[in-house]
C-alpha positions in Angstrom: 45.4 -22.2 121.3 43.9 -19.9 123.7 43.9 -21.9 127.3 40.9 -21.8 129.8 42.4 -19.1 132.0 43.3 -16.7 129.6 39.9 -16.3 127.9 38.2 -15.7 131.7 41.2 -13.7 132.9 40.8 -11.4 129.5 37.0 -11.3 130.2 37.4 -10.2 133.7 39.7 -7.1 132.6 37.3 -6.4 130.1 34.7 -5.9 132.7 37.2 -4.2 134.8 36.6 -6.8 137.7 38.9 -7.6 140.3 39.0 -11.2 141.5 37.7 -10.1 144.5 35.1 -8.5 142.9 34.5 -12.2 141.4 34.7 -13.9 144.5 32.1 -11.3 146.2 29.4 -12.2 143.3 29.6 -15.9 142.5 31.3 -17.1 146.5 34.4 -18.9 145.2 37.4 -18.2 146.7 39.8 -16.1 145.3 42.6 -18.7 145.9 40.2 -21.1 143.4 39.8 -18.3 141.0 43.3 -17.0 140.9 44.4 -21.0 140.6 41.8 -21.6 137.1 43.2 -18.5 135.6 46.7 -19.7 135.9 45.9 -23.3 134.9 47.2 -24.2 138.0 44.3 -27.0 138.7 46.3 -29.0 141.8 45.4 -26.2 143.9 41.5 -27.2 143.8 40.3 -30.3 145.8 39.4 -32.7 142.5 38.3 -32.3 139.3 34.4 -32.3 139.3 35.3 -29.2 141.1 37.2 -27.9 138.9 34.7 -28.3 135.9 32.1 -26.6 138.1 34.2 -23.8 139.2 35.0 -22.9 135.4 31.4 -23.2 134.4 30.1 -20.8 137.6 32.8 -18.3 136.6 32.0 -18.5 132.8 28.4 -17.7 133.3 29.0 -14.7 135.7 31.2 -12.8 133.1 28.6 -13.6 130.6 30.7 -16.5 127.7 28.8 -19.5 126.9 29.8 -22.1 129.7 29.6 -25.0 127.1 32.2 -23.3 125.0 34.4 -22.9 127.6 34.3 -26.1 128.8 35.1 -27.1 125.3 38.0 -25.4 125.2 38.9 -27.0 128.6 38.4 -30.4 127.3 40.8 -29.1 124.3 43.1 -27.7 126.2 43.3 -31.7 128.3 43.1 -33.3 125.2 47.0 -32.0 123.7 48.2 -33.2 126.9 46.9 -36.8 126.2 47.1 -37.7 122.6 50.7 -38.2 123.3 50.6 -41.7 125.4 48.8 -43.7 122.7 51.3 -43.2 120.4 54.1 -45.3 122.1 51.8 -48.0 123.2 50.8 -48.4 119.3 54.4 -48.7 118.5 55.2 -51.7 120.5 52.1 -53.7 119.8 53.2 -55.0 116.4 56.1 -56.2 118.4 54.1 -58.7 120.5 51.6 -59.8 117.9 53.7 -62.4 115.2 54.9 -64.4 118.3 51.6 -65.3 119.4 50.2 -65.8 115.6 51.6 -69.1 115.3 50.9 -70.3 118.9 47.4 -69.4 118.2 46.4 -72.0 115.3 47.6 -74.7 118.1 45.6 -73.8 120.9 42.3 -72.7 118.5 42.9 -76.5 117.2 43.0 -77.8 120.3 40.0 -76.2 121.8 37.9 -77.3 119.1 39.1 -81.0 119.2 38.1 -81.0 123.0 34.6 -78.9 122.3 34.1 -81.7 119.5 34.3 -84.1 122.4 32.2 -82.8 124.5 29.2 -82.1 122.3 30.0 -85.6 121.0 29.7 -87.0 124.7 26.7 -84.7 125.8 24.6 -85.8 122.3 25.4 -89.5 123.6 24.3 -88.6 126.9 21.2 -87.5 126.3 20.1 -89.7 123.6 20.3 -92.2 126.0 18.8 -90.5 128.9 15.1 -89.6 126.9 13.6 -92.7 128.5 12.8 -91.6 131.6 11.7 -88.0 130.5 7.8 -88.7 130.6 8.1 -89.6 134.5 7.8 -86.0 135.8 4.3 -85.4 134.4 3.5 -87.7 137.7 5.8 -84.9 139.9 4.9 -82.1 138.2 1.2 -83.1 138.4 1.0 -83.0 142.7 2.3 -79.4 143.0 -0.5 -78.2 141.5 -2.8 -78.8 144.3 -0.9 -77.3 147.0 -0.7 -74.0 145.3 -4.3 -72.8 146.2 -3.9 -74.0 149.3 -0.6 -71.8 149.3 -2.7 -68.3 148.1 -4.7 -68.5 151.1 -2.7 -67.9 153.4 -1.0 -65.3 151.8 -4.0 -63.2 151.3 -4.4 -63.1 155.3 -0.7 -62.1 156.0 -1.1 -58.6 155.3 -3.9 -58.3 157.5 -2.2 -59.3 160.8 2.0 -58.1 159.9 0.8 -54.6 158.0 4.6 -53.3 159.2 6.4 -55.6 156.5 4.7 -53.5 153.6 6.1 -50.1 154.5 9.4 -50.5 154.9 10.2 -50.9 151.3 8.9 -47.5 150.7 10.9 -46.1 152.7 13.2 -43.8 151.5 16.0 -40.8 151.5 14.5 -37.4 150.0 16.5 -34.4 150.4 14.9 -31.0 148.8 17.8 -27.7 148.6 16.5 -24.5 148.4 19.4 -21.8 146.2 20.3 -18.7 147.8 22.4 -18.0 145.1 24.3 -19.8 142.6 26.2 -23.1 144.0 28.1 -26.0 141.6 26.1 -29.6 143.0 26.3 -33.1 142.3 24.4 -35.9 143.4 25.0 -39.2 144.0 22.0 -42.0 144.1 22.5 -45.3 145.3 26.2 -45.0 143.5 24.7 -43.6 140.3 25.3 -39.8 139.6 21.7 -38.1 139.0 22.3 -34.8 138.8 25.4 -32.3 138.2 24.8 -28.2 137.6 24.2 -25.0 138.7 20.7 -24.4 139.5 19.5 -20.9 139.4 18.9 -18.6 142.6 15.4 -19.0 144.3 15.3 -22.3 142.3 14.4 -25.6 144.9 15.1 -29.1 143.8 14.2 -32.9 145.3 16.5 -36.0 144.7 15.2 -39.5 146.3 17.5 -42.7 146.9 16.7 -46.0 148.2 19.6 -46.0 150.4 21.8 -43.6 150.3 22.3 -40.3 148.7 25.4 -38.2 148.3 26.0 -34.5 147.5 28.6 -32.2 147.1 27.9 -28.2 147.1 30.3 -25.8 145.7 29.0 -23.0 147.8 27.6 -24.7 150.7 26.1 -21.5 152.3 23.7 -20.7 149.3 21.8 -23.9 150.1 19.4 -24.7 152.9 18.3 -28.1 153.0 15.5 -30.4 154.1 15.9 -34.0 155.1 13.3 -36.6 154.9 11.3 -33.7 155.9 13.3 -32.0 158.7 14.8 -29.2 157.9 18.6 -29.2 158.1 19.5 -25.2 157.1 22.7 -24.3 156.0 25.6 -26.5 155.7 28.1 -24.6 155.1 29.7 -21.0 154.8 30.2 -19.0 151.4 32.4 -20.7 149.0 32.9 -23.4 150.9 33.3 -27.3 149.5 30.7 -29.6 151.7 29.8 -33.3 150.9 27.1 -34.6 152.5 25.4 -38.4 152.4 22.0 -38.8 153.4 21.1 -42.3 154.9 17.6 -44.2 156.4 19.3 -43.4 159.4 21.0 -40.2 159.7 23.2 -37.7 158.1 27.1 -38.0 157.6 30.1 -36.6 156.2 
């Protein structure tokens, strides 16, 4: 099977590009570039990077970065299937011994549940007696509770400050230069991960925190919580930023 590298190395030739020529158009480096056609993928800092890398460089030499990707996943995939085979080997190994023991602790777990249902039904048969004498509890919070909705209505009127600080939030809008590989992180939860096209301007909001990572951190210019930041980064370069209530860090 055709491996990752060799269908965007045979592109390039096709096209008569150099890899500098690549690295001039799309801002990876050439080390990166040089590193996916070789399928040498240790050379590039993690594999979301890696994915985004192949997908940038598929869509600049015109293939179908879906299909390539594919063929990446493939290309994983025959390194894998190989490790489930042993574990399924020694698994009938371990599972007669614990048949028989099973039957014994099953048996015992149900004698001790019997017991306890047994014990909770004599419980609370017994115990029905003195169930009608919370109507007379139940009855007296009832007239506290206007008294309670009073007051609560004239809070907001005096302590306004309490009601804007759960709106507050993190809002970072990234302007494209030119193409860049991003992902974003919300509050833990990944909410975006692509290339967005050149001229193109996108907003991500968080509660808390939000983290991204640029591919190509000086095609982006970026505004935080409605200052602007500018440029991050220089062409080709890896950034990861995190946005906070409070500031901006690394």
């Amino acid at each position: 099977m055709q491996t990752v590298g060799e269908l965007l190395r045979a592109e390039r030739l096709k096209k008569d590009l150099s890899i500098k020529d690549v690295e001039s158009a799309i801002s990876i480096r050439a080390l990166y570039l040089n590193a996916i056609e070789e399928g040498n993928y240790g050379v590039i800092p993690g594999e979301v990077y890696v994915k985004g890398f192949i997908r940038n460089y598929a869509t600049f030499l015109g293939l179908d970065p879906q299909q390539v990707m594919e063929i990446y996943r493939q290309n994983k995939g025959q390194v894998t299937e190989s490790v489930p085979e042993s574990s399924q080997q020694e698994e009938p190994v371990s599972r007669p011994p614990q048949s028989g023991n099973a039957w014994f602790k099953w048996l015992g777990i149900a004698v001790v549940a019997a017991g306890i249902v047994a014990g909770v039904t004599w419980w609370s048969s017994g115990s029905q007696k003195p169930v009608p004498t919370p109507p007379s509890q139940s009855a007296a919070p009832k007239q506290p509770e206007p008294a309670m909705q009073q007051p609560a209505a004239q809070q907001p009127a005096s302590n306004p400050m309490p009601s804007t600080q759960p709106a507050a939030k993190v809002i970072v809008n990234v302007k494209y230069n030119s193409q860049c590989w991003t992902q974003v992180m919300a509050d833990g939860k990944e909410i975006y991960e692509g290339i967005p096209r050149r001229g193109e301007s996108l907003t991500w909001e968080a509660v808390n925190t939000l983290t991204a990572k640029f591919g190509n951190a000086g095609a982006v210019e970026v505004v935080y919580n409605g200052n602007a930041v500018g440029k991050i980064g220089g062409n080709g370069e890896v950034i990861v930023k995190t946005f906070t209530l409070t500031g901006i860090t690394q």
